[in-house]
C-alpha positions as a printed Julia matrix, in Angstrom:
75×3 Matrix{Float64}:
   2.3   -12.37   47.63
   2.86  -13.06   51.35
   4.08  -16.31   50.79
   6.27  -15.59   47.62
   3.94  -17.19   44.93
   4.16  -15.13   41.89
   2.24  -16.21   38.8
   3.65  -16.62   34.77
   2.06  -14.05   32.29
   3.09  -14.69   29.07
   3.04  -11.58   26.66
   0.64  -11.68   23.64
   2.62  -12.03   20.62
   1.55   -9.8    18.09
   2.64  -10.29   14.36
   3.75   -6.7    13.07
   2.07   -6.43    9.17
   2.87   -3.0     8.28
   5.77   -0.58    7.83
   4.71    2.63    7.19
   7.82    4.68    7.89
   9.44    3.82    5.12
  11.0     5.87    1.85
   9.84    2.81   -0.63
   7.57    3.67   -3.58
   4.03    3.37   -2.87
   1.45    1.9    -5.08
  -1.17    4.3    -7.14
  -4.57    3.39   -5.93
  -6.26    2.67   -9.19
  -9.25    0.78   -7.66
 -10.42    4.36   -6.19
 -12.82    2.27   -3.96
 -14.63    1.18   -7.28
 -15.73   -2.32   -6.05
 -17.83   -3.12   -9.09
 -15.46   -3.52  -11.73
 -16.77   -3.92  -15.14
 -15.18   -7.68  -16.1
 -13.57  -10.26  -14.12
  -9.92  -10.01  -13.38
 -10.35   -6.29  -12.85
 -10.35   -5.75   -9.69
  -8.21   -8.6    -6.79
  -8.52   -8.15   -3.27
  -6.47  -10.31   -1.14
  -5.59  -11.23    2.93
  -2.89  -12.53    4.85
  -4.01  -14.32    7.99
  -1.0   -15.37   10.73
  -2.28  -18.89   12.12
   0.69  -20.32   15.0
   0.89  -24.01   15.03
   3.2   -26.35   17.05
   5.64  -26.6    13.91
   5.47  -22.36   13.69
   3.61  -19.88   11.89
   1.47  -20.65    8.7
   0.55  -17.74    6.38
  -3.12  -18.2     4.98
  -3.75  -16.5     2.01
  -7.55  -15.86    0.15
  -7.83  -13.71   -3.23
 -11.26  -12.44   -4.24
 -11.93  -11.76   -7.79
 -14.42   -8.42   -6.9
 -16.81   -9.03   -9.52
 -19.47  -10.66   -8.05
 -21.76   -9.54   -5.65
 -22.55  -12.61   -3.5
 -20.37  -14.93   -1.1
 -19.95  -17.94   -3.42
 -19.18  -21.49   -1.72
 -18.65  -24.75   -3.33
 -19.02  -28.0    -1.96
């Protein structure tokens, strides 16, 4: 400070997801935090994840299928 070095903080950017003051329609919730559905296609549960890359922002998006009960991976 004495010498009239000051440093460069850059803010964190944070992506803003949800809206909740809004007067839109909102969605039943017909899952009712049943998350062992009977057959496949049932029950969906999906993300959004923001990634920043030089060439901007990249939306990754996963959907589940919540029937079964294990992680499954495939090589």
């Amino acid at each position: 400070k004495s010498q009239g070095i000051k440093s460069i903080v850059n803010k964190k950017y944070r992506v803003q997801t949800t809206d909740s003051n809004h007067s839109n329609r909102i969605s039943k919730n017909l899952l009712k935090r049943n998350f062992y559905p009977q057959s496949s296609s049932q029950a969906w549960v999906s993300d959004i994840t923001y990634v920043h890359t030089e060439q901007g922002w990249l939306y990754l998006t996963t959907i589940i299928v919540e029937l079964q009960q294990n992680m499954v991976q495939k090589d």
